[in-house]
Steps between C-alpha positions, in 0.01 A plus 500: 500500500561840684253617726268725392587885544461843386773778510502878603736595216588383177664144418655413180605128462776338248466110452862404423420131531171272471154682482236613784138585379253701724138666449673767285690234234761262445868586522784320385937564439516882435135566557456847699197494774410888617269523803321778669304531808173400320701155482397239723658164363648157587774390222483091519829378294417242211542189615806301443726807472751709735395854436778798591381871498639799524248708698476941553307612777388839564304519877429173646325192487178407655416177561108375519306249619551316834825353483638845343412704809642259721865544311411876399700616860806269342529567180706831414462526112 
């Protein structure tokens, strides 16, 4: 499970291997995942499976919730 975040840009996601599902749907091997700033998700991966993406980012990431700000300063995406 990621933690949960927004972004500031646009983020398009390609699931080469396994699947990840979030508020906006399920995604599995070649499933595209396009995100906007209205986004505000946390992919879990499905259980049982190694899950390899090929992520696009466009601005940065913003991470919520407690432990987020706390590694916001360290995290350079």
């Amino acid at each position: 499970k990621m933690l949960q975040h927004s972004h500031t840009g646009i983020e398009m996601t390609c699931v080469l291997t396994g699947a990840f599902s979030h508020d906006g749907g399920h995604y599995g091997p070649g499933d595209f995942d396009l995100g906007d700033e209205a986004v505000d998700h946390q992919p879990v991966v499905d259980a049982g499976l190694e899950c390899i993406c090929l992520v696009a980012m466009q601005g940065e990431l913003c991470l919520n919730g407690l432990i987020g700000r706390l590694m916001q300063p360290f995290v350079r995406l």
